[in-house]
C-alpha positions as CSV (number, residue, x, y, z in Angstrom):
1,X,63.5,-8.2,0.7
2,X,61.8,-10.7,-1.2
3,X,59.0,-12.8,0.2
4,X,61.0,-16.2,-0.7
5,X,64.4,-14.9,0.7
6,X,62.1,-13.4,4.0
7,X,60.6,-16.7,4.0
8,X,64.1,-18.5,3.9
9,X,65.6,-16.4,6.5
10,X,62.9,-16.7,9.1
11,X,62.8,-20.3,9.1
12,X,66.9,-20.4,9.6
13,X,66.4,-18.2,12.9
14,X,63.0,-20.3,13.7
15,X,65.5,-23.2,13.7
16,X,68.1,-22.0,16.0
17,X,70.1,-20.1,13.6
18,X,72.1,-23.6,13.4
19,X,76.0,-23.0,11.3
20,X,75.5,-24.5,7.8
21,X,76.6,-24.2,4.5
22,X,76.2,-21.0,2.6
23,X,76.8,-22.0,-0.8
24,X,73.8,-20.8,-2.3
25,X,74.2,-18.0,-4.7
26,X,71.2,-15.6,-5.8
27,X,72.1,-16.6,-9.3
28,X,71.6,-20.2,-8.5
29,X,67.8,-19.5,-8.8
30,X,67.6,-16.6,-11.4
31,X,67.4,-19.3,-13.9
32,X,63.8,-19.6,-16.2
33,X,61.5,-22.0,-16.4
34,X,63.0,-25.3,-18.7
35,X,63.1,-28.5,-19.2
36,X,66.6,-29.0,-19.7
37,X,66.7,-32.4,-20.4
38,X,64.1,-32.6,-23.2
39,X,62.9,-35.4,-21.5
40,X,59.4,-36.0,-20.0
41,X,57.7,-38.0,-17.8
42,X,54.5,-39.5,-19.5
43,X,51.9,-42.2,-18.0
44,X,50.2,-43.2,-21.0
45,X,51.5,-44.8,-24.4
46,X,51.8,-41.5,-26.3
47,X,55.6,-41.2,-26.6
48,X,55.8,-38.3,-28.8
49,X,57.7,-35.9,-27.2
50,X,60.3,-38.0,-25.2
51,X,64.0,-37.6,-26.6
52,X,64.2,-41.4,-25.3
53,X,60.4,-43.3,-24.9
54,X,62.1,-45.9,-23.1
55,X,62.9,-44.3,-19.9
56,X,58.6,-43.5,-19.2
57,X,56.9,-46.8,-18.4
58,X,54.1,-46.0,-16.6
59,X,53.4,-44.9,-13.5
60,X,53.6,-48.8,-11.9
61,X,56.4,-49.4,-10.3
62,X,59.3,-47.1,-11.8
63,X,61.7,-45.6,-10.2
64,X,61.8,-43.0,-12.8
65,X,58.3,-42.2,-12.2
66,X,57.2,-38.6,-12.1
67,X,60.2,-36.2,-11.2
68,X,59.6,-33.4,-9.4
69,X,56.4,-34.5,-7.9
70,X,55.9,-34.6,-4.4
71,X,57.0,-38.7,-3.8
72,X,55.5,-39.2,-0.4
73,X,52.6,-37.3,-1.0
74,X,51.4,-39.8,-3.6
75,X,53.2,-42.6,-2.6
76,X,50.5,-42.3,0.6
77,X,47.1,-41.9,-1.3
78,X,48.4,-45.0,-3.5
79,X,47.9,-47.9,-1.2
80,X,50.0,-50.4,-3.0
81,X,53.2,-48.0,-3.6
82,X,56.6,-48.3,-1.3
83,X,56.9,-46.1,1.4
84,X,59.6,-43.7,1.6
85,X,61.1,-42.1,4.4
86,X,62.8,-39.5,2.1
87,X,62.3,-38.9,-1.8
88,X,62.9,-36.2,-4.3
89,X,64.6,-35.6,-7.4
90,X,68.0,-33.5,-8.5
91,X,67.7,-30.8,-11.0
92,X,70.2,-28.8,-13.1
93,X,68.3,-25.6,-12.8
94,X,66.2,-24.3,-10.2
95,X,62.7,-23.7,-12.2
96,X,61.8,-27.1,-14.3
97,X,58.5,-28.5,-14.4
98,X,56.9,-31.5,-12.9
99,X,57.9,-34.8,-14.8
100,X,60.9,-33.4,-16.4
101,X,63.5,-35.9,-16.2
102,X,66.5,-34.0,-13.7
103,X,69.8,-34.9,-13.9
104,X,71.1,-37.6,-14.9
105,X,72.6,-39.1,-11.3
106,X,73.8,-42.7,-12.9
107,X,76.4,-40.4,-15.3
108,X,76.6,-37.4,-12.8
109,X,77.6,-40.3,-10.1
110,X,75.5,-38.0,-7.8
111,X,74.5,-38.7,-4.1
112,X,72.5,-37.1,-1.4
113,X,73.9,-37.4,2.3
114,X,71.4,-37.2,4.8
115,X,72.9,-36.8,8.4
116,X,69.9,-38.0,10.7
117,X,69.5,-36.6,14.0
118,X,71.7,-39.8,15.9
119,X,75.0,-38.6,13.6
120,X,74.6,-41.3,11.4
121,X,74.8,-40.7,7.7
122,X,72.7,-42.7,4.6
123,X,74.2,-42.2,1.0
124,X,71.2,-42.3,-1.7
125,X,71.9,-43.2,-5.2
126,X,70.5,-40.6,-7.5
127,X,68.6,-42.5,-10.9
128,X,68.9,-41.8,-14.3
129,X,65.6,-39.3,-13.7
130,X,67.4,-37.8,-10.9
131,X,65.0,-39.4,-8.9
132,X,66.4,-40.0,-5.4
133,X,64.5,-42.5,-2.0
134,X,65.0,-44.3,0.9
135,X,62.5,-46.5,2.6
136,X,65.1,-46.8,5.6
137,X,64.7,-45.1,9.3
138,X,66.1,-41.9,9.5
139,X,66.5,-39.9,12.8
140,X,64.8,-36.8,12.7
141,X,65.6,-33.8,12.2
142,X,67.9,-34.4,9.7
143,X,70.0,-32.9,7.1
144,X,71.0,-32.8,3.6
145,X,73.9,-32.1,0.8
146,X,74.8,-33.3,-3.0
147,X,78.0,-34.3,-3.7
148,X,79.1,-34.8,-7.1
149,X,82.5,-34.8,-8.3
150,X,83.6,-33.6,-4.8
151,X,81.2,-30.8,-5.1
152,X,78.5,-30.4,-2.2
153,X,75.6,-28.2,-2.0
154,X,74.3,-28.9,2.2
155,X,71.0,-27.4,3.1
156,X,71.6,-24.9,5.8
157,X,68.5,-25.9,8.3
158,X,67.9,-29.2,9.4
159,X,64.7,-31.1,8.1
160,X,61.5,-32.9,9.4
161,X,59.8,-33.4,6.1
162,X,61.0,-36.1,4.0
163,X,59.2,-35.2,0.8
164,X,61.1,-32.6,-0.5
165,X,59.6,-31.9,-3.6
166,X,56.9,-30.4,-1.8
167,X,58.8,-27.7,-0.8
168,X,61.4,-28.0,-3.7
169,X,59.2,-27.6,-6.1
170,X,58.8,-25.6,-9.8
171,X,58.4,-22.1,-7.7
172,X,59.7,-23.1,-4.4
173,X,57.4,-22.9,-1.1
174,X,58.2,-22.5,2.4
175,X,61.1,-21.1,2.0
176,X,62.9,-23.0,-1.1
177,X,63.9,-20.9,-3.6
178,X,63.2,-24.0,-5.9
179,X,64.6,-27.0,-7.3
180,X,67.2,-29.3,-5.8
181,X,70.0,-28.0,-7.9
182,X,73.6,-29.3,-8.2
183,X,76.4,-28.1,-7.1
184,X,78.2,-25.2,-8.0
């Protein structure tokens, strides 16, 4: 058994073995390395190699900013940035790099559910970088699915970290097996 799938199945029976979606197929994450929408996520004025230089403007202020990168983890250090209580970003495949633009959520119409801990559900919109954030309470632990056209893809353990990029990252950690991916 691989690490990462020993990894994932060990922190399902660390959690109570809790009934949950099982949508995930191996295939899902047998995907390369890509950034499948061309588009990249630059701080400085060179715009060379976006598809579309006006979607990166900086790293003050955007909601675009960064994809892929761990949200809260930066969002901390920087003392003038928002605080989130839950940020990450949607991806078509499982193995893109940091600052590649995900999917695009505003076309998709894509949405993350979170179910807090109380039973009570908060919809996030999902930006044109597939950037996704609340700043809002959530009870902890909590969970998460995508939905897009009537599609769902529901994380089968509950959650206590809010960044998930850090574990949905590039390679995956701590059991992710990578990206936040859509849907099947």
């Amino acid at each position: 058994l691989p690490e990462s799938r020993f990894a994932a199945f060990a922190a399902w029976v660390d959690a109570g073995m809790p009934a949950g979606s099982c949508d995930v197929q191996p295939e899902d994450f047998d995907t390369p390395r890509v950034c499948t929408s061309g588009v990249v996520w630059k701080d400085d004025d060179d715009d060379d190699d976006l598809l579309n230089p006006a979607l990166a403007d900086g790293d003050d202020g955007s909601e675009r900013m960064n994809p892929g990168r761990a949200c809260i983890d930066c969002h901390t250090r920087e003392r003038k940035a928002p605080r989130f209580s839950v940020a990450g970003t949607l991806y078509p495949t499982a193995h893109e790099p940091d600052d590649c633009f995900g999917v695009d959520g505003v076309a998709k119409r894509a949405r993350v559910i979170l179910t807090g801990g109380d039973g009570r559900d908060v919809e996030l919109a999902v930006n044109e970088a597939g950037n996704f954030y609340t700043k809002g309470a959530l009870a902890m632990p909590y969970r998460a699915r995508i939905v897009v056209d009537g599609r769902e893809r529901a994380m089968a353990a509950a959650q206590t970290n809010g960044d998930c990029n850090t574990c949905h990252s590039e390679k995956g950690s701590q059991g992710a097996p990578g990206r936040i991916v859509l849907p099947r």
